[in-house]
MARTORZA-241013 format. One record per residue (C-alpha): residue number from 1; residue in one letter; chain; x, z, y. Coordinates in steps of 0.5 Angstrom, whole numbers. Example, Ala and Ser with C-alpha at 12.3 -4.5 7.8 and 13.67 -1.06 7.14 Angstrom:
// MARTORZA-241013
> 1, A, A, 25, 16, -9 .
> 2, S, A, 27, 14, -2 .
***
This chain:
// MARTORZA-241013
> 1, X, A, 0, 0, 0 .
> 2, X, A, 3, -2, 7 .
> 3, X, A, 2, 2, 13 .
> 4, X, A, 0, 1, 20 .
> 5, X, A, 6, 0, 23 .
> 6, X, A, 10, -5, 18 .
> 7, X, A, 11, -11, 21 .
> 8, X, A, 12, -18, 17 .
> 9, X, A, 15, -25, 19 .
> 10, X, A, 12, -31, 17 .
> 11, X, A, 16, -38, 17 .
> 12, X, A, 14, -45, 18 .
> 13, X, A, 18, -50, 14 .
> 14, X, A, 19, -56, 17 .
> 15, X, A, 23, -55, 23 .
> 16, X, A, 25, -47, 22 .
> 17, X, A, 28, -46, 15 .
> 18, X, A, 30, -53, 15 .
> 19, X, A, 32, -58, 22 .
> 20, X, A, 28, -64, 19 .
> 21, X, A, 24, -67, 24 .
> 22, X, A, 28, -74, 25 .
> 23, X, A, 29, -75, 18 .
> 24, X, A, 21, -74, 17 .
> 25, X, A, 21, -79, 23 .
> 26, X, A, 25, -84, 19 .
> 27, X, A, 20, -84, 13 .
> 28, X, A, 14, -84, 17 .
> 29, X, A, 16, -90, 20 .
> 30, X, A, 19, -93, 14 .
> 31, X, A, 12, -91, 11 .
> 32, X, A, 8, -94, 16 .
> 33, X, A, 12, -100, 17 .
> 34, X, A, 11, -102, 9 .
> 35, X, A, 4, -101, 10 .
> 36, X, A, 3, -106, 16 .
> 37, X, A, 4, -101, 23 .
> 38, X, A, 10, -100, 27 .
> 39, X, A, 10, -93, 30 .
> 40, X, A, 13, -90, 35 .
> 41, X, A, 18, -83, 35 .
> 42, X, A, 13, -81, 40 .
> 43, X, A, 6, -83, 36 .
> 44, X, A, 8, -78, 30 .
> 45, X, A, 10, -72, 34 .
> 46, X, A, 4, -71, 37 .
> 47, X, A, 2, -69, 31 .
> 48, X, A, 8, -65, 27 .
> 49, X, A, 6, -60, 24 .
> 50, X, A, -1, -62, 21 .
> 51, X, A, -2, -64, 14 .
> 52, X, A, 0, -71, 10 .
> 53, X, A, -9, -72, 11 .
> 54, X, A, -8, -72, 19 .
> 55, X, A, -2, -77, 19 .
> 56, X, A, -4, -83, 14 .
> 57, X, A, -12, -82, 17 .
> 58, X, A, -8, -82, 24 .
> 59, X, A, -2, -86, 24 .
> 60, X, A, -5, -92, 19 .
> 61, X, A, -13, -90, 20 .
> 62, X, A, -13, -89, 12 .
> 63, X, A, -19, -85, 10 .
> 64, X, A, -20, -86, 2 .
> 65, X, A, -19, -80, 0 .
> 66, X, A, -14, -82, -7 .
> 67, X, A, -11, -88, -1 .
> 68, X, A, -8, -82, 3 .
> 69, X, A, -6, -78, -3 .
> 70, X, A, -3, -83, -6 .
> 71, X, A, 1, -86, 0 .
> 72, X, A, 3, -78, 2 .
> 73, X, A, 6, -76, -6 .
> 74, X, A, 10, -84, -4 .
> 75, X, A, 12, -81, 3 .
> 76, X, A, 14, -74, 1 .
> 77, X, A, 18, -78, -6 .
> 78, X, A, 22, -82, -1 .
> 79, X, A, 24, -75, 5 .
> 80, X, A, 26, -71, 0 .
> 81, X, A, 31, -78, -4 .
> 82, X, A, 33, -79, 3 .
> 83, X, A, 35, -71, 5 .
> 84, X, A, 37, -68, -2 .
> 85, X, A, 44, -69, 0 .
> 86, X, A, 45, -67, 6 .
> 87, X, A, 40, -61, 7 .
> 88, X, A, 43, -55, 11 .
> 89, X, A, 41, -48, 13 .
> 90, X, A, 41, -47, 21 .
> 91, X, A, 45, -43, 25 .
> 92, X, A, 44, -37, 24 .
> 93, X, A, 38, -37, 19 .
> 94, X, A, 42, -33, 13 .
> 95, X, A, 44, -27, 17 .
> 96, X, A, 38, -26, 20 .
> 97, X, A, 34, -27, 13 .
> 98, X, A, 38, -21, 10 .
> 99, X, A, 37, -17, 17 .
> 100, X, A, 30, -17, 16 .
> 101, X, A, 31, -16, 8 .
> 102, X, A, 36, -10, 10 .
> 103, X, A, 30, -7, 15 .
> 104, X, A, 24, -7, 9 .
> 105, X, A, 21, -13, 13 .
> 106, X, A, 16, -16, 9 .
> 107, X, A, 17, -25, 9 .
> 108, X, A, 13, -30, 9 .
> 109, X, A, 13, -38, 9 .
> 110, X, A, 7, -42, 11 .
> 111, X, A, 8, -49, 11 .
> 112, X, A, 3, -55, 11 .
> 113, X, A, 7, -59, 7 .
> 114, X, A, 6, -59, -1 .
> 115, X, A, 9, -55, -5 .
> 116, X, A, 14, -60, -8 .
> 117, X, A, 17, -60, -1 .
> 118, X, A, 17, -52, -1 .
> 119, X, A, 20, -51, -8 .
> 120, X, A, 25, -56, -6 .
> 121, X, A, 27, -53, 1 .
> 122, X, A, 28, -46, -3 .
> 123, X, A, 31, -48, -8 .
> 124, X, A, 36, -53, -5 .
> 125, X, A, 38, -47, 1 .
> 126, X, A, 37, -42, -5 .
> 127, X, A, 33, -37, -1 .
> 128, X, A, 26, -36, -4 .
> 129, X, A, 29, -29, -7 .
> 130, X, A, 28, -27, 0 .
> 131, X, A, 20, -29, 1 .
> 132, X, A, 15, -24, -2 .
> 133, X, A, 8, -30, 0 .
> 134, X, A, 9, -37, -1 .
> 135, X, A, 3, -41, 2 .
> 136, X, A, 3, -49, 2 .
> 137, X, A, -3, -55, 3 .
> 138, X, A, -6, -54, -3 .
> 139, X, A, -8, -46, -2 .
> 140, X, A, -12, -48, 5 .
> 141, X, A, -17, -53, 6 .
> 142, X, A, -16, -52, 13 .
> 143, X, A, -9, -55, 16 .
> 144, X, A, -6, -53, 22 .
> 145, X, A, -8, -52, 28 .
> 146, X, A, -13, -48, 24 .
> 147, X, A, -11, -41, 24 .
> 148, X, A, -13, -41, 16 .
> 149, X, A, -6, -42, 15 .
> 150, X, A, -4, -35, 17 .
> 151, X, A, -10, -31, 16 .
> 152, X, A, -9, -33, 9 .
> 153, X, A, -1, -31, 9 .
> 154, X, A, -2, -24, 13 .
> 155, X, A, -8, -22, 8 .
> 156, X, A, -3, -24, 2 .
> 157, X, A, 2, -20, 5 .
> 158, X, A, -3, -14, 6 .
> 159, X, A, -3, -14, 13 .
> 160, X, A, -6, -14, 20 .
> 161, X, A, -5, -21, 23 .
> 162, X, A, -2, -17, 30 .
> 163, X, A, 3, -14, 25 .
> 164, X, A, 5, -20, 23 .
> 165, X, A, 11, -25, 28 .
> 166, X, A, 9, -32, 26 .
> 167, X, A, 16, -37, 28 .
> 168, X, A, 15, -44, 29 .
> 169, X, A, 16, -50, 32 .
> 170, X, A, 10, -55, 34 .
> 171, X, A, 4, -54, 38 .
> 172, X, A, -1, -55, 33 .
> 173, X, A, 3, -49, 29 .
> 174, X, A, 3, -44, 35 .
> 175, X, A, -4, -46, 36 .
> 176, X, A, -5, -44, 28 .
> 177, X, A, -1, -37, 29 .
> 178, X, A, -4, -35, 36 .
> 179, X, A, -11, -37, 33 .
> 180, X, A, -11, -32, 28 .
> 181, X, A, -8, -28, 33 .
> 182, X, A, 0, -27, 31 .
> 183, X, A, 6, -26, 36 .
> 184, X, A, 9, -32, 36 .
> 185, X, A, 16, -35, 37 .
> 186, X, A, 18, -42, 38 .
> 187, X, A, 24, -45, 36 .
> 188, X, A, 26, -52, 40 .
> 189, X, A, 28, -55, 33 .
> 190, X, A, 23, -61, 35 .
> 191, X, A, 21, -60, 42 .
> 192, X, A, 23, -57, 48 .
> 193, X, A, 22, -50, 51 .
> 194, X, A, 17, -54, 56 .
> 195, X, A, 12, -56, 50 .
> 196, X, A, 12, -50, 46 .
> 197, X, A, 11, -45, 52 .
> 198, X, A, 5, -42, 49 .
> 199, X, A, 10, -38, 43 .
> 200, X, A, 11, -31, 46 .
> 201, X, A, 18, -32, 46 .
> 202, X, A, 22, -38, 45 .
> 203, X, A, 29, -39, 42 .
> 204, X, A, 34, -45, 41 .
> 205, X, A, 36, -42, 35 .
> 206, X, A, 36, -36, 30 .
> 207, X, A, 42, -32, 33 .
> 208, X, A, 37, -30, 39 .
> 209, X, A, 33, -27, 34 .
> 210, X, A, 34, -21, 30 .
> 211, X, A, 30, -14, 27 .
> 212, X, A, 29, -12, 34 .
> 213, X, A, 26, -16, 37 .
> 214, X, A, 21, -18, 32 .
> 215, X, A, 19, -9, 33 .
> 216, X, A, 18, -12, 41 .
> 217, X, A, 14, -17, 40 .
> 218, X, A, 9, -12, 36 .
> 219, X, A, 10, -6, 40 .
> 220, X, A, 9, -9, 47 .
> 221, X, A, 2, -11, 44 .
***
């Protein structure tokens, strides 16, 4: 049983555990390009962070149910062939997970991306020791920005959304996290400080953040 006062952090994926925004661009295009659209960097960004239904409905105009899985299942084959070999932690990310771990802060992922990818990003980073609740597309019916998401990884965590800090790096991510009424932090992996402003705090990378912190954003509720 939690208590009151835990505090919890939940990560994105895309974007926070992994700096994956150009090479999602670069298969997006090449998945558009193949099924007859040239889309630009600026169409896709302005949906980063929804789900694979949000980006071949959007992007291609593609509605069949078994046609966007289809193309989705295709377009995550190809990401995942073409940034296995050089996926990295980012700065910062490993001391700060074994900071929180060392304070007994419960961690969560929480990313709209399909459970394929997030096996293969922890997996390939060898982080999942660190994660007590994994939550991916298939546990939601609702994509971000829907507060769903969030609502389901702090119930899985035993606790209250305001005890919980969402980290994340898109729009629709910090709209999904404030939503369902978290802190948020906003990393300027994919956007710029100007464009994620709503986040409670803004860092560039995980050196600016730490256990502290995190207790600051809860506390000054």
């Amino acid at each position: 049983m939690v208590t009151s006062n835990m505090v919890a952090v939940i990560f994105d994926m895309d974007g926070v555990l992994i700096d994956n925004s150009e090479i999602h661009d670069k298969v997006w295009q090449m998945i558009c390009r193949k099924y007859g659209k040239d889309i630009s960097t600026k169409e896709i960004k302005i949906i980063f962070g929804g789900t694979n239904k949000i980006f071949v409905s959007r992007l291609l105009g593609i509605n069949n149910e078994d046609e966007i899985n289809a193309i989705a299942i295709e377009k995550e084959a190809l990401y995942r062939k073409m940034f296995e070999e050089t996926i990295q932690l980012p700065d910062g990310l490993l001391d700060f997970l074994n900071e929180l771990k060392m304070s007994n802060i419960p961690m969560a992922v929480a990313t709209s991306g399909p459970t394929e990818n997030l096996n293969f990003v922890l997996d390939s980073l060898g982080i999942r020791h660190f994660f007590k609740v994994l939550i991916d597309e298939s546990c939601v019916k609702k994509g971000k920005p829907d507060p769903e998401i969030y609502t389901i990884s702090s119930e899985k965590l035993g606790l209250k959304p305001g005890n919980c800090v969402a980290i994340e790096d898109s729009v629709f991510g910090i709209q999904s996290a404030l939503a369902a009424g978290m802190k948020v932090i906003g990393i300027t992996t994919t956007f710029s400080a100007e464009i994620i402003k709503n986040a409670h705090l803004i860092i560039n990378s995980f050196k600016e953040v730490n256990v502290e912190r995190i207790k600051s954003l809860i506390n000054n509720a």
